[in-house]
N, C-alpha and C positions, 0 to 999 in steps of 0.2 A: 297909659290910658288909651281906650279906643278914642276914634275918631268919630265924630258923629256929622253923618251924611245930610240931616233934617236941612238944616240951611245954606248947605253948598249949592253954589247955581248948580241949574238943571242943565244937561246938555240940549240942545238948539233941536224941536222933533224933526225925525229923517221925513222928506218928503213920501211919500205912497208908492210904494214898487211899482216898477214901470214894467212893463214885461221886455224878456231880453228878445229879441229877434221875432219873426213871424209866428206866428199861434201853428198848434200843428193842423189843424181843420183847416187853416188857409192852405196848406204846399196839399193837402188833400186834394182840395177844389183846384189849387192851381195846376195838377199833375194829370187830375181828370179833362179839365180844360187843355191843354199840351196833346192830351193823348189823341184828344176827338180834332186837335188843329190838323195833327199829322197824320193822322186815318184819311182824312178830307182832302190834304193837300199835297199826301204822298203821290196820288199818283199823276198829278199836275207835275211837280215837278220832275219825275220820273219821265215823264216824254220830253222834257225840257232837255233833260240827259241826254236822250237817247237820242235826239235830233241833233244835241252838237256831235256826239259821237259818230253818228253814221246817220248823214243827213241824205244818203240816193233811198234806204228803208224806209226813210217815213214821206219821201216822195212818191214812194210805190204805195204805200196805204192810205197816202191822200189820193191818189188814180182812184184803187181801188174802194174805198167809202164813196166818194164823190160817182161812181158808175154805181153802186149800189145806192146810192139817195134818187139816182137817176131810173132805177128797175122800177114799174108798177108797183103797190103792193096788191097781194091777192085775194089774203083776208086776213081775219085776226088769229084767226084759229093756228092749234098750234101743230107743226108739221109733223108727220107718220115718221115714228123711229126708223132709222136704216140702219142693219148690221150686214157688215163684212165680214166676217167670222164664216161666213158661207164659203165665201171665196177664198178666202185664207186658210181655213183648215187643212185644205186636200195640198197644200205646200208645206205644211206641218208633220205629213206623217213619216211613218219611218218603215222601210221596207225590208222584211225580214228576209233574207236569202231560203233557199229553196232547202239546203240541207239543215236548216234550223226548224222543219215543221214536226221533227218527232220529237221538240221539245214538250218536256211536261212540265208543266206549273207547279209549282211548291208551294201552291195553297195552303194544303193540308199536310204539315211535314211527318205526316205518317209514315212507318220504317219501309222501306224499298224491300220486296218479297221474291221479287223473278231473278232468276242468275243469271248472270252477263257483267259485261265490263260497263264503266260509268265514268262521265266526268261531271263536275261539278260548275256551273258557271255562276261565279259568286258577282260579276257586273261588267258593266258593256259599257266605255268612254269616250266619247271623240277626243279626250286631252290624254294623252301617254301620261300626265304628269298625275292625274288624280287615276289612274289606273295602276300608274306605278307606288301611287299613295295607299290605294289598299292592299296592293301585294305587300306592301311593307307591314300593315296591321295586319295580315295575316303572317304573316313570319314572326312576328312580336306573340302574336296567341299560338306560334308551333304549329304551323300549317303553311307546306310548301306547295306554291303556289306559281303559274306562269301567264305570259300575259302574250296573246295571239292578234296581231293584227288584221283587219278583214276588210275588205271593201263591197262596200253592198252596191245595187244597182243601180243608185242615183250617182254615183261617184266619192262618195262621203268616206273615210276611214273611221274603222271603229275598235276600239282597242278592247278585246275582252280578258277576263280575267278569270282563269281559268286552275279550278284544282281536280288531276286525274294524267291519265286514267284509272279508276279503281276496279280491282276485282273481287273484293272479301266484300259479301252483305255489311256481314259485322262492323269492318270497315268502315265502311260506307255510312251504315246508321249513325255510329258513333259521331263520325264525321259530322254531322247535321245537325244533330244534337249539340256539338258544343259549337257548331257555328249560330244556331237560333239561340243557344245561350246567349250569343252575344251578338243578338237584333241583325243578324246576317241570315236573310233568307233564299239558297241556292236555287238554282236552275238545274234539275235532273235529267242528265244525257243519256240516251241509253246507247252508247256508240255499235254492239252487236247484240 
């Protein structure tokens, strides 16, 4: 026969679930809280650092602030941009030697029509080691190729990368063509 549950004591009711640990909207607020202490307070402690590390540096920028609280100010206004870029460019350039001025630009890598011999200069290095790099991908696409070292007038070495010399047009267009195939756009020499 079943058992009948009607008048068996009741179990004891479990108290009201407690929640287990922190709500998640609290590590929210506490993690936003955290993040604006350390924004704040990063860079306090960071000169904290930097003074025990190398304590003559921040005695030279106590000098220097301390002479600058000491300058006049002038006005509020804010001061006229300066660039150097004026004076720094003309140490930037690069001087092309005297027998490179009957280079022609490969703008337009339209087929070469006047007969003569030709070299090709496919790039120009100061590292031998990225000039020996592309002489390598041209030997990889079947295209032998040599590499001449140069010094130009500032004293600087430059390593160019050189295919020729050629004397078949045919040649030569071909040549161009499967080098713009492959996003290589030469330097047309006409050496005679």
């Amino acid at each position: 026969m079943a058992k009948d549950y009607k008048y068996s004591p009741k179990p004891k009711d479990k108290p009201a679930r407690k929640s287990e640990g922190f709500p998640g909207w609290g590590w929210f607020v506490f993690g936003i809280v955290v993040a604006v202490v350390v924004i704040k307070g990063a860079p306090e402690v960071w000169i904290k650092v930097e003074r025990r590390i190398n304590p003559a540096a921040t005695e030279r920028a106590k000098t220097s602030t301390q002479a600058a609280s000491k300058a006049p100010v002038a006005s509020s206004a804010p001061a006229a941009p300066h660039f150097d870029f004026y004076k720094l460019l003309p140490s930037f350039q690069v001087v092309i030697p005297s027998q490179d001025k009957e280079i022609r630009s490969g703008d337009v890598p339209g087929p070469v029509s006047q007969p003569g011999t030709y070299i090709l200069q496919v790039g120009s290095f100061q590292s031998y080691a990225e000039a020996d790099k592309l002489k390598a991908n041209l030997a990889l696409m079947g295209v032998e190729s040599s590499i001449q070292q140069v010094k130009v007038n500032n004293g600087s070495t430059w390593n160019r990368v050189r295919i020729g010399p050629i004397q078949s047009l045919s040649q030569l267009n071909a040549l161009r063509a499967k080098l713009a195939h492959n996003h290589i756009e030469p330097l047309v020499i006409k050496t005679n």
